[in-house]
Every structure is written in structure tokens, then in C-alpha cells.
C-alpha positions in Angstrom: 23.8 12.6 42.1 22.6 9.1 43.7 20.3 7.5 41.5 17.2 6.4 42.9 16.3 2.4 43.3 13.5 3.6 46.2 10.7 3.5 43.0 9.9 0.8 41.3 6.6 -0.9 39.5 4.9 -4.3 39.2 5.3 -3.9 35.6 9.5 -4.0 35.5 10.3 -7.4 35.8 11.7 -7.6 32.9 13.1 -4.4 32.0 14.4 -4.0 28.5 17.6 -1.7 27.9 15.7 0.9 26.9 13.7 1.3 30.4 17.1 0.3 32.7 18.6 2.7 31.4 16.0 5.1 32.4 15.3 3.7 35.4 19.1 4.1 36.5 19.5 7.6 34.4 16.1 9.2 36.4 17.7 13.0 36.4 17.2 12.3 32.5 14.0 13.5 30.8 12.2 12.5 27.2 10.7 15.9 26.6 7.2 15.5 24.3 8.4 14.3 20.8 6.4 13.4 17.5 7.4 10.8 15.3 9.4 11.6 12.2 9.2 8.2 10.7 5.2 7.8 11.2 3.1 10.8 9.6 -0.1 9.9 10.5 0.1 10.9 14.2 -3.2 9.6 14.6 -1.5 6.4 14.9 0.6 6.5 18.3 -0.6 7.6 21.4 0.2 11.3 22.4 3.2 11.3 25.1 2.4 14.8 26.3 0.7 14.0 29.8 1.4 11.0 31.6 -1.3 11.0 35.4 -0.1 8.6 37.8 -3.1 6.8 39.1 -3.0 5.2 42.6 -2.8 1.6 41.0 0.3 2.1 38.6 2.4 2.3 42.0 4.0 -0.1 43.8 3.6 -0.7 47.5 7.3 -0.1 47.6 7.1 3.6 46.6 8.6 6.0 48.6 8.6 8.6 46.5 5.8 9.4 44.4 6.4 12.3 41.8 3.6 14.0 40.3 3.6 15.7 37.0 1.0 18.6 36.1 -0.5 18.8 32.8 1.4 21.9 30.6 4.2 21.6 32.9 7.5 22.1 32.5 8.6 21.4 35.7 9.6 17.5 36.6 10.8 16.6 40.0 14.7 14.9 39.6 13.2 11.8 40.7 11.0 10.7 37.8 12.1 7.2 37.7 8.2 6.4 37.1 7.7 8.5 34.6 10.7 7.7 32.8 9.9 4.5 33.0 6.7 5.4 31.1 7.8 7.1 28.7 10.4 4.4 28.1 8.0 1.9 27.8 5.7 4.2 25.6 9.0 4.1 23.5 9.0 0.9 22.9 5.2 0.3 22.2 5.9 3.1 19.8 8.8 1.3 18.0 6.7 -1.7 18.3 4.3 0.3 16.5 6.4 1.7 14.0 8.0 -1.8 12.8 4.2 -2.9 12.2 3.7 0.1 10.6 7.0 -0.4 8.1 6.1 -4.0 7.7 2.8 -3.2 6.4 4.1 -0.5 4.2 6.6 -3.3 3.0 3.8 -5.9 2.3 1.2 -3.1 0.6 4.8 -2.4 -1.6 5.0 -5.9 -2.6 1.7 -6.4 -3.4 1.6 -3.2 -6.0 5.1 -4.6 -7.4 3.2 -7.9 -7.7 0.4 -6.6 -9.5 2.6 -5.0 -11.8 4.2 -8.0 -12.7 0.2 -9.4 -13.2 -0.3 -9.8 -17.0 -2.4 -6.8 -18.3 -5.5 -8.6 -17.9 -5.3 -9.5 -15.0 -4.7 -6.0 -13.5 -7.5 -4.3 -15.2 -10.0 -6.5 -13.8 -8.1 -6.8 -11.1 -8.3 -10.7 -11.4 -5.6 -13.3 -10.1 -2.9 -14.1 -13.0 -4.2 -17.6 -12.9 -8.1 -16.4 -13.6 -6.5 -14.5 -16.4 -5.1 -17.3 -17.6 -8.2 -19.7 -17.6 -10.7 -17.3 -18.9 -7.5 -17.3 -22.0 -7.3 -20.3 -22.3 -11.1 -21.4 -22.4 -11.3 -18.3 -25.2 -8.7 -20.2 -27.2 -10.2 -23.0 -26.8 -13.7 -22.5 -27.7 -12.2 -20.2 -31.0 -10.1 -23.7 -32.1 -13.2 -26.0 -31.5 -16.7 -24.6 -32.1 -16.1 -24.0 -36.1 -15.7 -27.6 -36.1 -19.9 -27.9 -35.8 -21.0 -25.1 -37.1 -22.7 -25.8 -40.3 -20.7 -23.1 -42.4 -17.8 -25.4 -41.8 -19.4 -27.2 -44.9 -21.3 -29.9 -45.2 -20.9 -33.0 -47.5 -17.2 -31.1 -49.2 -13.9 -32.8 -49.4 -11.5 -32.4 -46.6 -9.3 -30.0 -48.3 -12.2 -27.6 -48.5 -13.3 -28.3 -45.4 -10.2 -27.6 -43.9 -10.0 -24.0 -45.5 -13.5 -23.1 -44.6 -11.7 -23.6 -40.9 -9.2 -21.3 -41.9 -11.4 -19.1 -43.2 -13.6 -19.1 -40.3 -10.7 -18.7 -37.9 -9.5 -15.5 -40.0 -13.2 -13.8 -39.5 -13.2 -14.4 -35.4 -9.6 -13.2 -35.9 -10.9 -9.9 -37.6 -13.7 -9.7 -35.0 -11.3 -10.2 -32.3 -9.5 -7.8 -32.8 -12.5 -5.1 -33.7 -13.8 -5.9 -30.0 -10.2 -5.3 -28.7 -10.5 -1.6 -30.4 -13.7 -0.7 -31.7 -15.9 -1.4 -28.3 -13.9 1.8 -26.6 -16.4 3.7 -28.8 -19.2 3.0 -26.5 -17.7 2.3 -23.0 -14.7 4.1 -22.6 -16.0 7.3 -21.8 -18.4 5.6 -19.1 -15.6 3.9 -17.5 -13.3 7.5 -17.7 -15.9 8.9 -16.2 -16.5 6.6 -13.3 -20.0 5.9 -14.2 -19.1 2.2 -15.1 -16.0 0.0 -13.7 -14.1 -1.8 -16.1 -15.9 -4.7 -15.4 -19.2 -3.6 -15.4 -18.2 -2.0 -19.2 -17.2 -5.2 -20.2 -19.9 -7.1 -18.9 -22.7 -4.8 -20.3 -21.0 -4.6 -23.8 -20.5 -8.1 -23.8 -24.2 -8.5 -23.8 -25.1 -6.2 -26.0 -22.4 -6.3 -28.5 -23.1 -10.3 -29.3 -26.8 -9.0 -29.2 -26.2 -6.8 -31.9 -24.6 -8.7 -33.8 -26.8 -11.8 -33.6 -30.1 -9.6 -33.9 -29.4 -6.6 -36.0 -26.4 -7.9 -38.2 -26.9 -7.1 -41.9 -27.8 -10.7 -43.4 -26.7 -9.6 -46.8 -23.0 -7.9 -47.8 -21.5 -7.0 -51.0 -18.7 -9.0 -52.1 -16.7 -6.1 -52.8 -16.8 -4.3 -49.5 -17.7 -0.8 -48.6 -18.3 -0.1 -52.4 -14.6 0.0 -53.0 -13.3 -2.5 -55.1 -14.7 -3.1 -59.2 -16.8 -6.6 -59.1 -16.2 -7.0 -62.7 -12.5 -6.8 -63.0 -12.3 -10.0 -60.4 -14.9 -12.4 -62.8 -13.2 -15.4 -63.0 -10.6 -15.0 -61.1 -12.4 -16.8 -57.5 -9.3 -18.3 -56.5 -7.5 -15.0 -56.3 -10.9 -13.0 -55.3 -11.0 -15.8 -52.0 -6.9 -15.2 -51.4 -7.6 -11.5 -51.5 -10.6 -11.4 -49.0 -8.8 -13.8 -46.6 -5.5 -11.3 -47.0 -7.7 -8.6 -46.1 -9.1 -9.8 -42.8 -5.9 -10.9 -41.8 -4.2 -7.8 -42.8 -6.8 -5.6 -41.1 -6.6 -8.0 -38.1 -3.1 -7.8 -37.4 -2.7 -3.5 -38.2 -6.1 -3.4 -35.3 -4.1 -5.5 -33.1 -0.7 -3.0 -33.1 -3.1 -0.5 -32.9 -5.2 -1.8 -29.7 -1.7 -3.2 -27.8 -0.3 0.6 -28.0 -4.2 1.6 -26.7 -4.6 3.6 -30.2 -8.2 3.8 -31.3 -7.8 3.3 -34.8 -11.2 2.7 -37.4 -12.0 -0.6 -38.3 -13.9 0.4 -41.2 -10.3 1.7 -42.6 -8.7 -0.9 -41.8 -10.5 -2.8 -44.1 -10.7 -0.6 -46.6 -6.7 -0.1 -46.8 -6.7 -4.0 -47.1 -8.8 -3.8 -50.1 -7.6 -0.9 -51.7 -4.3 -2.9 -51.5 -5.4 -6.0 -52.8 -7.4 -4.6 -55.7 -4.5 -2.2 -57.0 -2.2 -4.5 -57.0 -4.1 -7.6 -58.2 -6.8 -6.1 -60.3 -5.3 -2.4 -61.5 -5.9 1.6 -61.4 -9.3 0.6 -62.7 -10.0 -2.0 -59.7 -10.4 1.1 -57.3 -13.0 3.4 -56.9 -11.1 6.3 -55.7 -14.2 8.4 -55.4 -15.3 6.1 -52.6 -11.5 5.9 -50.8 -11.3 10.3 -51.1 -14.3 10.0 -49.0 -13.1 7.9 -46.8 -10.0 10.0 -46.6 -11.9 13.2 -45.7 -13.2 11.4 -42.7 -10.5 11.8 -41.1 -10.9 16.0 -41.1 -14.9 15.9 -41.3 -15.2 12.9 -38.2 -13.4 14.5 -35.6 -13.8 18.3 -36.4 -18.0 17.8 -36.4 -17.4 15.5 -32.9 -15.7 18.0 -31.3 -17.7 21.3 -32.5 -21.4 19.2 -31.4 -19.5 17.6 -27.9 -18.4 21.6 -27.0 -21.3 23.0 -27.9 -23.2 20.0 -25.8 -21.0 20.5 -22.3 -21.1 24.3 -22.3 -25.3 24.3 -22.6 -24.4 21.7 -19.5 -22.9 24.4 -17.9 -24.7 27.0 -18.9 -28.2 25.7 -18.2 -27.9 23.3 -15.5 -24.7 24.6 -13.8 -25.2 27.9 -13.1 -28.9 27.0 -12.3 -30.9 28.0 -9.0 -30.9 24.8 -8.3 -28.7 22.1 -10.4 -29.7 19.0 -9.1 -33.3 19.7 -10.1 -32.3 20.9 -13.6 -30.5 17.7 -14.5 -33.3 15.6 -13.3 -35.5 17.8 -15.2 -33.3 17.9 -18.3 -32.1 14.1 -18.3 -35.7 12.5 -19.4 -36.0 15.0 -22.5 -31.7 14.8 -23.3 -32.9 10.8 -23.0 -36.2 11.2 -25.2 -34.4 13.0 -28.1 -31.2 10.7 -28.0 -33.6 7.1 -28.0 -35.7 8.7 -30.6 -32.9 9.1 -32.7 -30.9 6.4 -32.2 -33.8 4.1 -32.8 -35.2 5.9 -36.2 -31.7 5.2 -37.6 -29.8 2.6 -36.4 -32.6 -0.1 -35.5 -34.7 -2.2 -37.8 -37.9 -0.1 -38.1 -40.8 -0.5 -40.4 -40.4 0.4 -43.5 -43.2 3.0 -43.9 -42.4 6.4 -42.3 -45.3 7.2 -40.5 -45.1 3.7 -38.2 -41.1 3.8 -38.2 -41.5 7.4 -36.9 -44.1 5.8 -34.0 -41.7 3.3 -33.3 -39.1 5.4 -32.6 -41.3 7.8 -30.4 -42.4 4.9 -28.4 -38.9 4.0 -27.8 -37.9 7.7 -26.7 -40.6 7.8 -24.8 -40.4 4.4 -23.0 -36.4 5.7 -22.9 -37.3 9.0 -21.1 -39.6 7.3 -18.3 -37.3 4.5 -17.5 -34.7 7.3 -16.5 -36.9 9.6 -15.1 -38.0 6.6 -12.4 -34.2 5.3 -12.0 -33.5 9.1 -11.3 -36.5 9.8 -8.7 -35.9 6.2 -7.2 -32.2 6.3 -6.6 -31.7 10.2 -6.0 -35.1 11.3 -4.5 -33.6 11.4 -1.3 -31.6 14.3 -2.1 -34.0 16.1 -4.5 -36.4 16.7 -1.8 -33.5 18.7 0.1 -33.2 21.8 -2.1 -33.6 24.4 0.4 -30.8 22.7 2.2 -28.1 23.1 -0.5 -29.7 26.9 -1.5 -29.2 27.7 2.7 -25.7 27.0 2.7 -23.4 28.8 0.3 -20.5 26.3 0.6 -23.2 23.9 -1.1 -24.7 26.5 -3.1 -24.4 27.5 -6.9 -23.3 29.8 -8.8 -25.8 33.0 -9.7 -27.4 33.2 -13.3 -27.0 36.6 -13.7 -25.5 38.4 -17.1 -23.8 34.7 -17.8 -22.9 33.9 -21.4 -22.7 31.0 -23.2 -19.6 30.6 -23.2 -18.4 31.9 -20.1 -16.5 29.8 -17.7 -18.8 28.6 -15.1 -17.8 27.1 -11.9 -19.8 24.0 -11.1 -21.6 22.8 -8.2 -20.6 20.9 -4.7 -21.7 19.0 -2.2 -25.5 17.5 -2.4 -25.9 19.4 -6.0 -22.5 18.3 -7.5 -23.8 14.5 -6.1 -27.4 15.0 -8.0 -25.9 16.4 -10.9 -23.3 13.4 -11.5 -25.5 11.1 -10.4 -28.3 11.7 -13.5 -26.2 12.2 -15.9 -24.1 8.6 -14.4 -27.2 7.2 -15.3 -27.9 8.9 -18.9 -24.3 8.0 -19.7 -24.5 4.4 -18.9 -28.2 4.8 -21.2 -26.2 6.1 -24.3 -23.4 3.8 -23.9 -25.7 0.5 -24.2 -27.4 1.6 -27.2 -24.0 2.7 -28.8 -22.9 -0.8 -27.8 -26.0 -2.2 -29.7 -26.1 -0.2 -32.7 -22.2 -1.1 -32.9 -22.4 -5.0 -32.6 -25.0 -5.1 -35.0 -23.3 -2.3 -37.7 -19.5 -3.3 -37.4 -19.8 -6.7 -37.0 -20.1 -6.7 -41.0 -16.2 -5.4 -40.9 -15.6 -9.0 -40.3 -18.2 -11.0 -41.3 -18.7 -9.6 -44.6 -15.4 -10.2 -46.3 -16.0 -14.0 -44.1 -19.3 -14.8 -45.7 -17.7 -14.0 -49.1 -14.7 -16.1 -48.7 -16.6 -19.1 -47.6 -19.2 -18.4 -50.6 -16.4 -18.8 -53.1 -14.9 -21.7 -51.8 -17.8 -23.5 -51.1 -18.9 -22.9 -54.6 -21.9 -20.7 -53.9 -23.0 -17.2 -55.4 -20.0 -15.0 -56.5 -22.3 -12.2 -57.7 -22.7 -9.4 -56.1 -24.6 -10.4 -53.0 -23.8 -12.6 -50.5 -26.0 -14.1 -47.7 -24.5 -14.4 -44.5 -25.3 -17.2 -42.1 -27.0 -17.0 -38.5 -24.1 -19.1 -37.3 -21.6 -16.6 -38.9 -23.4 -14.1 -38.0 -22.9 -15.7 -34.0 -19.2 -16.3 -34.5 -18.9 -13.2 -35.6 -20.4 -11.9 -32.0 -18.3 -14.1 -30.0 -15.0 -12.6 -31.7 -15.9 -9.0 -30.6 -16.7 -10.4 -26.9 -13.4 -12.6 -26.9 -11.6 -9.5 -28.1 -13.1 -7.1 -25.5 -13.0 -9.6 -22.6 -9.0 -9.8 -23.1 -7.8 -6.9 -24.7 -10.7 -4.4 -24.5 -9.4 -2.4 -21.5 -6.2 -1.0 -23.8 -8.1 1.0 -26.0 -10.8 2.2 -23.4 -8.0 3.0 -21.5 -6.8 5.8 -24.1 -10.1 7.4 -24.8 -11.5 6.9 -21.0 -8.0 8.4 -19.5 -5.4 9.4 -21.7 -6.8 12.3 -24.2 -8.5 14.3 -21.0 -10.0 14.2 -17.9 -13.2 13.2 -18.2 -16.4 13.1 -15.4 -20.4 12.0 -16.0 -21.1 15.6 -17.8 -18.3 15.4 -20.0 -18.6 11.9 -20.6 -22.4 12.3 -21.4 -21.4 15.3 -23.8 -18.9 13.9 -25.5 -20.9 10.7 -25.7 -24.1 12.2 -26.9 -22.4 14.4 -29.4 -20.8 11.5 -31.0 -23.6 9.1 -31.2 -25.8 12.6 -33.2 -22.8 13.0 -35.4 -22.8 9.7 -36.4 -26.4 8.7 -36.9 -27.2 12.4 -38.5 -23.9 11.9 -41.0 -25.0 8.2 -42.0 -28.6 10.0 -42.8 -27.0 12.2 -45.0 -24.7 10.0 -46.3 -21.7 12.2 -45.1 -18.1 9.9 -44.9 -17.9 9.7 -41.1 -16.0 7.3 -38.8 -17.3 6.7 -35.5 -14.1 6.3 -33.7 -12.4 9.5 -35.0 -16.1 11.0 -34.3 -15.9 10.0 -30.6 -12.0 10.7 -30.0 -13.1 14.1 -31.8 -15.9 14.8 -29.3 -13.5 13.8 -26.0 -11.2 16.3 -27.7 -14.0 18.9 -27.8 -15.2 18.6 -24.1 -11.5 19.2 -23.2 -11.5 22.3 -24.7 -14.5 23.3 -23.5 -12.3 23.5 -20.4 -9.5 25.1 -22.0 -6.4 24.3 -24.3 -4.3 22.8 -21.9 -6.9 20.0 -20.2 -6.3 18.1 -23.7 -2.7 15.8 -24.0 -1.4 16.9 -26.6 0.9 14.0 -27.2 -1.6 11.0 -26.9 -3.7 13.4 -29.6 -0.7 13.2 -31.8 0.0 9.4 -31.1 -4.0 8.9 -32.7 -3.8 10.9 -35.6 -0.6 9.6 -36.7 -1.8 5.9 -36.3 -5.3 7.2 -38.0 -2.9 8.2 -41.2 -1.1 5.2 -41.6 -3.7 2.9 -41.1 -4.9 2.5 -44.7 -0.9 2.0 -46.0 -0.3 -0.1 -43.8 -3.3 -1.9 -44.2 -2.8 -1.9 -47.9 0.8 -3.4 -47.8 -0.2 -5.7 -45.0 -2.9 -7.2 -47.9 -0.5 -7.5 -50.8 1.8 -9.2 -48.8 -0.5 -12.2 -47.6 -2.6 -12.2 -50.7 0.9 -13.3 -52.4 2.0 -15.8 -49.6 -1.9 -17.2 -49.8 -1.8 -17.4 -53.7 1.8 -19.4 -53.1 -0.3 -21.3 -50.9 -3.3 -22.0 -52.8 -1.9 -22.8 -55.8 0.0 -26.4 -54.2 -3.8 -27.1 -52.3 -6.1 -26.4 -55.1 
């Protein structure tokens, strides 16, 4: 067969191989293909019709081919439409290579943020902005004890210089607490997507260092948590200061294992094992309240058991009551301003500074729930009102419907809403999440900043020569330092630990986030009422626990559960030999400086 040269184009002046050889090959066809190498067809321009218009020719043409749409049939002489489809070709390998290359650089880039240090990828930060924000940390730690007035003022050098130590240990200490403890209050919001990282940090930042500057206790016990004997250390300051230093530092470095493997591990215990430590060692069987440590103990079986019975019991009345609702959208608005009212009530009456008489603290706390409840109930109307007022839409349309209410128990498993009602019904309880979490996050700067402060304001008492007695007065300035510590810890490290109880135990979304986050908060505030031995972190890991089996055995991981609970029982050992091992190297110490 003669090829034909008769057809040509304006467009084939520079023909590469591809098109000569199908302009010299025209008996040869490119049937209609689909790319193998580029899924998303979507891409590359369909090759199935190719209509000749009256312009693509060339004067010259002598023989112009048609091709019919559908058809099968093409004439022997399809130089032009090989031609096409040999150019199409090459726009299409053209297409691919861009394609590949952008695949390669999207590849390098995750490959380079994996090699990002940690904090830069959770804040999804340059390495460099890490770095500084670091380094100005560092810095500021090294340098502001130098003017703070707790520094001492008018002592020799030598004491001077281990009131820096000293003061350096506490922001250690409270480091290392806003490394782990913080997760309490933000890492369900930011497992749940109500909060980015960020944003969690941000917010708890805030309100942590408020906390702690506005509700700290202004007056601890030298012997911590009620666990040590005061009288068998009279006399004995030097060691009584080596032992409290030991302690921080002990409890310091077991919460920083503990918040680099993303366990969330009680700082409350952590001090407790340092002192139980230091006292049985230094001080004797009799040094030890072991009442006070078996309650500690049983916290660990009373804490999470009570978190994850209330968090269950919370999610399914979700479920049950707002879920399976005509409408659910309308039942979480209506719900979230009494859930709110009830929670601020009750956070307020026992966690803030309230006047001391029953009948005004009680007022107090009403006005707060109430004031609570309305501030939702606006946010709510204001930022979802524009899918409230659609309810016959979503009730019109099964797809977008809800589930029927009829002969439902309790504990039956309920599917949830979608579309517009699954939007409402995240969306309020978003917002009552992020509620709970900021006054979790200021009840906890201003309670557990005393973790670290505490055994701090004692230490510098003794050396400084001040009261050894029973009570010790903390410092505003501590009381600050103390602050900034948690926000250092949870600006660099925080995202570990949220990480774990955000992610890692179960799955969590705004409903279960809320219950788990409500349940813990009641357990915690009702227990300290009562005086039950409760921790809040084995309280809050409990409650995530809970809300995952609410959903069934297998939406809980099993082996991050098992990673917790074993760090939860070595933390007071470890704590404990941690202690004894700097009080001796501190006593060493002490006794060639003194």
C-alpha cells in the first residue's frame, strides 16, 4: 500500500517521531485508549471523537477523511487523524511527566516533613520557626530567675546561686506537667476536630498561665499531698531541701519518658512516688503515711472505672435522646444550653474561688451557669441558625433524615444522623466541647500548678532561711514561673501526649469528645467533694475508654490501653528510685557547698 504525502497540516513543521511515524504509517490506527499510568481521567482530554473542522486543513488537502462519532469505521487514509491522535499523544505524555513530577515533588515534601523535628510537624511550622520559638524558651527559662525577687535578695552568692537551681528545678517540673498534664483538657477537642493543634495550644496557653497566676493555692504544705511525717524531718533542713529538690527532679524526668512515648501518666503520682522515695529511705517506715499512698493506689481502679461508667452512660443518652430524635439538630441546640448550665454550675461551685458562705457561693455559681448557658445558646443560634430554620428540609428527604424513635432502648445501637442534621449536631456540641475544655484548662493551671510549685516554694523557704513549719507561702512571682513552665512545656512537647488521648485510644468526634469530656470533668469535681482518691488523667483516659465502648469492644486499641496502664503502675517506683538516687548525689553535693 502507497502511503499518502497528498494530506498535510499547518501545524507539522516540526513533526516529532511520534507523528512521522504516523503520518508515513496512515493505514495504522490508535483505537480509543485510557491511561494506565494517570487514574484520575478527569485529567487528559478524551481521545474518543476527533471532528475535523474546516480550519484544521490545509489548502493542500486532497483528501479529506471524515470520521463519525461511535464509529468504527476509519477510511485507510487517516493521515490527519493520525496525526491528531499522535499529537494528542504527546500532549498526553506531556501531561503525564507533569503529572509524575508533581507526584515526585508532593513525595519529597512529605519525606521532608518527616525529617521536620516533631514540633515543627505538629504545628506544621518550618524547622527553623521551631527552632527559634526553642531557643527563645531556653532562653527566657536561663535568664528571668535572675530578677525575680525569690532569687533572694541581700543572701550570699552561694545561696543565691541555689535559689537558681532551685528555681530552675520547679520550671523543670512545670515543664514537663504542661508537656503531659495539659492533654487532660485539649486532647479530646483536638481528636475530635473541634480545635486544631494550634488553636489547643493557643487557648490553653492562655488559660493555663491564667490559672495558675489567679487561682494558684498561695499556701502548700511542706510535706506534699499529706504524705510524708513533718516531724521526723525537724532538724534535718539540709536534707529536707535535698529531698524536695530530688523530688521535682525525679518527677520531672519520669513525666518527661512518659510525655516523649505520648503516655499520659499523673503528675500528682509522680510526685508522690518521689516522696514516698525520699521519706522511706531518708526518714523510715514511720516517715510514710501509707494510708494516704493506699489511696492514692486505688486511684488507679476507682479513676478510670467511674470515667468510663459516667462517659458511656453520657454518649448513649447522646444517642438516645438527640440521635434518634425527630429532629437532631434541634435537640442539640435545645440540649447544649442546659448540658452547658449544669457543667459551669458545677465547675464553678467547686473548682473556683467562691465566697465562703453557701448561700452567695451557690449564687455565684448559678450566675456563672447561667451566664455559661446564654453565651452558647447565642454562639449556637448565630453560627448555626442558618440551618436550624431548615428542618422540614432534612425531615423531607430520607437520605438526610433520622432515625425513628419508636420502641428504642437505651442502650440500643442507634445510627446517627447525616447531611444538614449530622452538620447541626457536631457543630453544637464543637462548640460545648471547646466550652468544657477552657474551664478544664483553668481549673487545671490553677490546681496542678501546686505539683511544682509547692515542693519549689518549700525548697527556697528552707534555704533562704524562712518558715520550715508546716505552711509555706508561695510567691506571686513563683506562682508566674510556675505558669510559664506549663506553657513552655505545652508549646514544645504538648502535642505528644494530646496526640495519645486525642487519636490513639479511639476514634473520637464532637459527641464523643463532649461525653468523654463532660464525664471526666463531673467525676473529678464530684470525687474531690467527697474526698474520693481520684486522678484526673486516669479519669479522662478512663472516660475516652468508655465512649469507645459505647461503640463496641473493638473501636478501643487495645495496645495503646495496655502501653498507659503499665506506665500508670510503674510511675510511683520509678518515681521513688528516681528520688533516692538524686537526693544522694544532691546530699554529696551539698555537703562540699554548705
Amino acid at each position: 500500500m502507497t502511503p499518502s504525502y497528498c494530506l498535510s497540516s499547518t501545524r507539522n513543521t516540526t513533526t516529532s517521531g511520534a507523528a512521522a511515524f504516523f503520518l508515513h504509517n496512515s493505514h495504522l490506527y490508535l483505537p480509543k485508549h485510557r491511561s494506565l499510568l494517570v487514574p484520575n481521567e478527569t485529567q487528559l482530554p478524551r481521545r474518543e471523537t476527533l471532528f475535523l473542522k474546516p480550519q484544521a486543513l490545509s489548502p493542500k488537502s486532497c483528501f479529506p477523511t471524515l470520521r463519525l462519532k461511535n464509529s468504527k469505521f476509519i477510511h485507510p487514509f487517516a493521515s490527519i487523524s493520525s496525526f491528531a491522535e499522535a499529537e494528542g499523544e504527546e500532549e498526553q505524555k506531556e501531561e503525564i511527566k507533569v503529572n509524575d513530577h508533581r507526584h515526585e515533588v508532593a513525595k519529597s515534601t512529605k519525606e521532608d516533613e518527616d525529617d521536620l523535628p516533631g514540633m515543627a510537624q505538629a504545628f506544621h511550622i518550618s524547622s527553623s520557626t521551631a527552632s527559634a520559638i526553642a531557643i527563645c524558651i531556653a532562653f527566657m527559662a536561663l535568664s528571668l530567675p535572675l530578677f525575680m525577687k525569690s532569687l533572694g535578695q541581700g543572701l550570699s552568692l552561694k545561696i543565691k546561686l541555689l535559689s537558681y537551681v532551685t528555681l530552675l528545678s520547679g520550671f523543670y517540673m512545670a515543664w514537663n506537667i504542661g508537656a503531659n498534664d495539659v492533654a487532660n483538657a485539649m486532647g479530646t477537642s483536638v481528636g475530635s476536630g473541634a480545635l486544631t493543634l494550634r488553636q489547643a495550644v493557643m487557648t490553653a496557653a492562655v488559660l493555663e498561665f491564667s490559672g495558675a497566676l489567679l487561682m494558684g493555692t498561695h499556701v502548700t504544705s511542706t510535706m506534699q499531698k499529706g504524705i510524708l511525717v513533718a516531724t521526723m524531718f525537724q532538724g534535718k533542713d539540709t536534707l529536707l531541701f535535698a529531698g524536695l529538690l530530688s523530688s521535682l527532679a525525679a518527677a520531672g524526668t519520669w513525666l518527661q519518658v512518659a510525655s516523649y512515648y505520648g503516655w499520659p501518666v499523673s503528675t500528682t503520682h509522680c510526685i508522690v512516688g518521689s516522696m514516698v522515695g525520699f521519706g522511706l529511705v531518708y526518714g523510715g517506715v514511720g516517715a510514710v503515711f501509707w494510708s494516704s499512698l493506699a489511696r492514692v493506689i486505688s486511684s488507679w481502679v476507682i479513676s478510670p472505672i467511674m470515667g468510663a461508667l459516667v462517659s458511656f452512660l453520657v454518649y448513649k443518652c447522646i444517642r438516645r435522646f438527640v440521635y434518634s430524635a425527630p429532629n437532631p439538630g434541634q435537640a442539640a441546640a435545645a440540649a447544649a444550653p442546659v448540658a452547658v448550665f449544669a457543667g459551669v454550675t458545677g465547675i464553678s461551685f467547686a473548682a473556683f474561688p467562691l465566697s465562703k458562705s453557701l448561700p452567695l457561693a451557690t449564687t455565684q455559681a448559678l450566675a456563672f451557669g447561667t451566664a455559661g448557658a446564654v453565651l452558647v445558646n447565642r454562639i449556637i443560634r448565630k453560627q448555626l441558625g442558618h440551618l436550624l430554620l431548615q428542618p422540614t428540609t432534612s425531615l423531607a428527604e430520607p437520605k438526610e433524615g433520622t432515625v425513628p424513635s419508636k420502641n428504642i432502648g437505651f442502650l440500643s445501637d442507634i445510627a446517627g444522623p447525616k447531611g444538614t442534621q449530622l452538620e447541626i449536631v457536631y457543630g453544637v456540641f464543637g462548640y460545648m466541647q471547646i466550652l468544657s475544655a477552657c474551664f478544664m484548662s483553668f481549673a487545671h493551671g490553677g490546681n496542678d500548678v501546686s505539683n511544682a510549685i509547692g515542693p519549689l516554694a518549700a525548697a527556697l523557704s528552707i534555704l533562704q532561711g524562712g518558715a520550715s513549719g508546716t505552711e509555706i507561702v508561695i510567691p506571686l512571682d513563683v506562682l508566674a514561673w510556675g505558669g510559664f513552665g506549663i506553657v513552655a512545656g505545652l508549646a514544645i512537647w504538648g502535642y505528644r501526649v494530646i496526640a495519645t488521648i486525642g487519636k490513639k485510644i479511639t476514634e473520637l468526634t464532637p459527641t464523643r469528645g463532649f461525653a468523654a469530656e463532660f464525664a471526666a470533668a463531673s467525676v473529678v469535681l464530684f470525687a474531690s467533694k467527697l474526698g474520693l482518691p481520684i486522678s484526673a488523667t486516669h479519669t479522662l483516659v478512663g472516660a475516652v475508654m468508655g465512649v469507645g465502648f459505647a461503640r463496641g469492644l473493638n473501636s478501643v486499641r487495645a495496645e495503646t490501653v495496655r502501653e498507659i496502664v503499665v506506665s500508670w503502675a510503674v510511675t510511683i517506683p520509678v518515681g521513688a528510685i528516681l528520688s533516692v538516687l538524686y537526693t544522694w548525689i544532691l546530699t554529696k553535693l551539698l555537703s562540699y557547698i554548705l
